[in-house]
C-alpha positions as CSV (number, residue, x, y, z in Angstrom):
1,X,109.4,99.5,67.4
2,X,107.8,98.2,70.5
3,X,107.6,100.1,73.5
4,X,109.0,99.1,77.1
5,X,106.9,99.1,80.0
6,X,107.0,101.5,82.3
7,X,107.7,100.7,86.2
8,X,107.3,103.1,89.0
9,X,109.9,102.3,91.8
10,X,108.6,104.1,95.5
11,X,111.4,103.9,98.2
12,X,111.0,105.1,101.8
13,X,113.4,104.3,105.3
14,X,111.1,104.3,108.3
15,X,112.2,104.1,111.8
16,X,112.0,103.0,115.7
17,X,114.5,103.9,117.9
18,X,117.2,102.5,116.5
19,X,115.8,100.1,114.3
20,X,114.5,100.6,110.7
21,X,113.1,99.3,108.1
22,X,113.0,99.8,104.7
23,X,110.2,99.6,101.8
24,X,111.0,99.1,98.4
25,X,107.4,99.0,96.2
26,X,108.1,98.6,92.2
27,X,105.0,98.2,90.1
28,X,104.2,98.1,86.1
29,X,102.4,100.9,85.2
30,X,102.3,104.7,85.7
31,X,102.0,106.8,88.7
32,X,98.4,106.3,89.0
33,X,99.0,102.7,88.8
34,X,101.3,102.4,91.7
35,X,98.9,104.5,94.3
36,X,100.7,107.2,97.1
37,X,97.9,105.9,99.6
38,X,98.8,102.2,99.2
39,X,102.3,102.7,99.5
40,X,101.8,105.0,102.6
41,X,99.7,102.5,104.0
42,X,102.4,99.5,103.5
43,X,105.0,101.8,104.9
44,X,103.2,102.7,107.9
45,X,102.6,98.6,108.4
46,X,106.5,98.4,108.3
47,X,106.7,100.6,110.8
48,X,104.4,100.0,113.0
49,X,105.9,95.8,113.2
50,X,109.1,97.1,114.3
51,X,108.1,97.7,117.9
């Protein structure tokens, strides 16, 4: 019986005043696939083009 893949969803709601932003990162793979430090990174982008 074939297998299905695997997908890693990350979410996180990042904030400005009163605006926010929100970051959705899904990827095929594992954990190790889909790395904290990248998604940290792209989260930290988000944030910082809200001001």
């Amino acid at each position: 019986m074939p297998r299905s893949p695997t997908v890693v969803e990350r979410f996180s709601v990042g904030r400005d005043g009163r605006t926010f932003t929100l970051v959705r990162w899904g990827q095929m793979g594992t954990f190790e696939d889909a790395r904290l430090t990248d998604f940290r990174t792209t989260t930290a982008t988000a944030v910082d083009k809200l001001s």
